[in-house]
N, C-alpha and C positions, 0 to 999 in steps of 0.2 A: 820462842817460836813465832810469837807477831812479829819480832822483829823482820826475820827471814821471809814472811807472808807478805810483810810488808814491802822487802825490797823484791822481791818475785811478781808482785803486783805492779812496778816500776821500772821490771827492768829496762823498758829501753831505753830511760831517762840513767839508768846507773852504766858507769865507766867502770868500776874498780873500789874495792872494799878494802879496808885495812884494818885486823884485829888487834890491837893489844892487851896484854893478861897484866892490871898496875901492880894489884895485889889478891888475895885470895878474894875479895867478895867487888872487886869494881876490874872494869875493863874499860878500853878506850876503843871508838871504834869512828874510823874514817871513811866517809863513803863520797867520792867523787863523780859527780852526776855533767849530764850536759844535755839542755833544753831550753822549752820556753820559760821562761823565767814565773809563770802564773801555773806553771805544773811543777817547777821547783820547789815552789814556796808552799804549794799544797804539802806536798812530799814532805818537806821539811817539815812541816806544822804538826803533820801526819806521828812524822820519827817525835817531834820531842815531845808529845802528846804520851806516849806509850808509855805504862806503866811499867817501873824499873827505869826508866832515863832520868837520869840524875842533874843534866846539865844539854841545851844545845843549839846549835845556833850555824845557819846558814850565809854562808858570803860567796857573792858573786861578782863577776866580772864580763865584761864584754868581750868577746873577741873580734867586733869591728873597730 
């Protein structure tokens, strides 16, 4: 549920979600964002802060 809060409190930094089921107790999950790069990292710090994330990590790119 914070997850969801979480990304609902962001959307308009988020593009596109991707869920995967690995095994019965972990998932993987994809979320492809586009912004300032100082509300990205918030976000990010935000997701892998959350209790249940296991692993996470932000990479960005410029598109100039």
């Amino acid at each position: 549920n914070n997850l969801a809060e979480l990304q609902h409190d962001y959307h308009d930094l988020i593009l596109a979600t991707q869920h995967f089921h690995l095994d019965h107790d972990n998932c993987l999950e994809i979320i492809a964002v586009k912004g300032e790069s100082v509300r990205l990292s918030l976000l990010a710090n935000k997701l892998i802060a959350l209790k249940g994330i296991q692993h996470g990590m932000l990479t960005m790119s410029s598109t100039k």
